[in-house]
C-alpha positions in Angstrom: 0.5 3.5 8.4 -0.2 1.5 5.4 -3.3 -0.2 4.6 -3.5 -4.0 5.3 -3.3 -6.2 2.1 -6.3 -7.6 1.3 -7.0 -11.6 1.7 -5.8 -13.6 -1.7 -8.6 -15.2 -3.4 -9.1 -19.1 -2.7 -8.3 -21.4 -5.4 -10.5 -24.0 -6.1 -9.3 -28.0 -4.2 -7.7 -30.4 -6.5 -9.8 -32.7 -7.6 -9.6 -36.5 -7.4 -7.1 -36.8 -11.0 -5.3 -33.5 -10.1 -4.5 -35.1 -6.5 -3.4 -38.3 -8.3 -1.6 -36.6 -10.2 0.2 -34.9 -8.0 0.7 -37.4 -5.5 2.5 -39.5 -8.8 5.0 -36.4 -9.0 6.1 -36.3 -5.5 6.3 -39.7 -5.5 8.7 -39.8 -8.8 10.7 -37.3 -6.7 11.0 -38.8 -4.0 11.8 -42.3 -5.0 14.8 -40.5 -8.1 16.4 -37.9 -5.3 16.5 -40.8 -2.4 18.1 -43.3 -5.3 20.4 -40.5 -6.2 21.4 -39.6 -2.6 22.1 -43.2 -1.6 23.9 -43.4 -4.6 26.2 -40.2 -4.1 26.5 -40.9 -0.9 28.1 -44.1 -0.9 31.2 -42.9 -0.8 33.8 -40.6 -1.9 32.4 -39.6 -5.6 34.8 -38.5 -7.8 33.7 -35.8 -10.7 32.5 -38.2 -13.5 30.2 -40.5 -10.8 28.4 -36.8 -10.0 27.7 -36.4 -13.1 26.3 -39.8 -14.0 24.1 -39.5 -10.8 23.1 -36.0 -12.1 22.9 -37.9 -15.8 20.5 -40.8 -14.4 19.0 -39.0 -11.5 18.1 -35.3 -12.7 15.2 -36.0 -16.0 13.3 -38.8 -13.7 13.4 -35.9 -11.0 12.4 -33.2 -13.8 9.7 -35.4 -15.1 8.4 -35.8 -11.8 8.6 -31.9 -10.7 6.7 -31.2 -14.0 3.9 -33.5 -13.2 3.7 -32.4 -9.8 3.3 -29.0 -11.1 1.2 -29.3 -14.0 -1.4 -31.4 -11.3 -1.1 -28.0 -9.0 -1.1 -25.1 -11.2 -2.1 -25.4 -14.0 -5.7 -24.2 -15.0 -6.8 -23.4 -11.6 -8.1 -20.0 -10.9 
């Protein structure tokens, strides 16, 4: 039998910027994807209204997933 893994070390909690931080993120992707899913579907979208939504919706969405991360991983040990 193999030997059992041992436990992963515990990062330290977010503190009270970090949190804000990431709460801003999710909250930027959130608010983007939901506008771009009502958008898309509203209807039947033909290949040019995809892309807009992918044009208007996907670097709010970026910009939010980069926030999110950069609150959560980022120099925490």
């Amino acid at each position: 039998m193999s030997e059992p893994l041992p436990p992963a070390p515990k990062k330290k909690p977010l503190g009270v910027l970090r949190g804000i931080a990431a709460a801003l993120g999710i909250i930027i992707m959130v608010l983007t994807g939901g506008c771009a899913l009502l958008i898309a579907g509203g209807g039947g979208l033909s290949g040019d209204d995809f892309e807009l939504v992918l044009i208007y919706a996907g670097p709010p969405f970026l910009v939010g997933l980069v926030i999110f991360l950069a609150a959560t991983r980022l120099g925490r040990h």
